[in-house]
LOKESE-980700 format. One record per residue (C-alpha): x, y, z. Coordinates in steps of 0.2 Angstrom, whole numbers, plus 2048, in hexadecimal, padded with zeros to 3 digits. Each point is the difference from the previous one (the first is absolute). Last residue first. Example, Ala and Ser with C-alpha at 12.3 -4.5 7.8 and 13.67 -1.06 7.14 Angstrom:
2
8447FB824 7FA7EF803 
This chain:
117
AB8737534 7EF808801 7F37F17FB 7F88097F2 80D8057F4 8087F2802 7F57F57F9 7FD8087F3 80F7FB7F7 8107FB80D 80D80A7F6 8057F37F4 7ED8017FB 8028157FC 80E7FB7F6 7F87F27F5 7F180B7FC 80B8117FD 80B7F57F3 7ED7F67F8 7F88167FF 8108047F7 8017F17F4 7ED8017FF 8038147FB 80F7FD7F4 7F57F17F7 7F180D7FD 80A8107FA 80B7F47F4 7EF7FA7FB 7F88107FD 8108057F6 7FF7F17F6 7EF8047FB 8038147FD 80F7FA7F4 7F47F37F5 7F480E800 80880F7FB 8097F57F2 7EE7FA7F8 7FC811800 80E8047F6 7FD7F07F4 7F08097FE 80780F7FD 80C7FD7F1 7F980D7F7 80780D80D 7FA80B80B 7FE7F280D 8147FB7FE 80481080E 7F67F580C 8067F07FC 812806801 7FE805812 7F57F2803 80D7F47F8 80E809809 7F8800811 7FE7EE7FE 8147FB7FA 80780C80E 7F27F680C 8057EE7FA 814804801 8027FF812 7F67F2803 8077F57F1 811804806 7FF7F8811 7F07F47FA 8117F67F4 8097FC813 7EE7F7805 7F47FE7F2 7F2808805 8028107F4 8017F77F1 7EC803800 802812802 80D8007F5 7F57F97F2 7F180E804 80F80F7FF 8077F77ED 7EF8007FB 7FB811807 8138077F7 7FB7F87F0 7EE807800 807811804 80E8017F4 7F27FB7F2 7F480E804 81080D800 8067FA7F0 7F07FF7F6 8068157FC 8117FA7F7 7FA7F07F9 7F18097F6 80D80D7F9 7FE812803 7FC80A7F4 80E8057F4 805813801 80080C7F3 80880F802 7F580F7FE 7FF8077F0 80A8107FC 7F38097F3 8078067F2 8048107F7 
């Protein structure tokens, strides 16, 4: 009799499991240059929207690629998207913080917090 051999299966290619580690350096390039595009007036719109799906992705990615042999190019992702989210985070707070400056001074500022008008 003989022996029923398990079915071979080809290791998986080098492209397939660098994929992950490149998908995450692409998408933390692409989230770092929308971030910059961002401050262009009617193209900031889209580019502000799109910067935190594109940064989630390449840490997202990133993460999952860190198994892979295409790590460094993973770690390289994490960190391009984690930059452009911190500075997403840091423009929406100035922006935030310069709106409630300009509406607390069209309502009289300190001054009429003190003098009871």
């Amino acid at each position: 009799m003989t022996e029923q051999q398990p079915p071979l299966t080809p290791p998986p290619s080098q492209n397939q499991s660098q994929t992950l580690g490149i998908v995450s350096l692409c998408l933390g390039i692409l989230s770092l240059g929308s971030f910059c595009f961002s401050f262009i007036p009617l193209l900031g719109i889209v580019c502000c929207l799109a910067t935190p799906l594109l940064d989630a992705g390449a840490v997202v990615c990133g993460i999952l690629g860190l198994k892979t042999p295409a790590r460094t190019m993973a770690i390289i992702g994490i960190v391009l998207g984690g930059l452009s989210l911190a500075a997403i985070i840091v423009m929406a707070v100035i922006q935030f913080a310069a709106m409630g400056f300009s509406m607390f001074s069209n309502l009289g500022g300190f001054n009429s917090l003190f003098s009871g008008h």
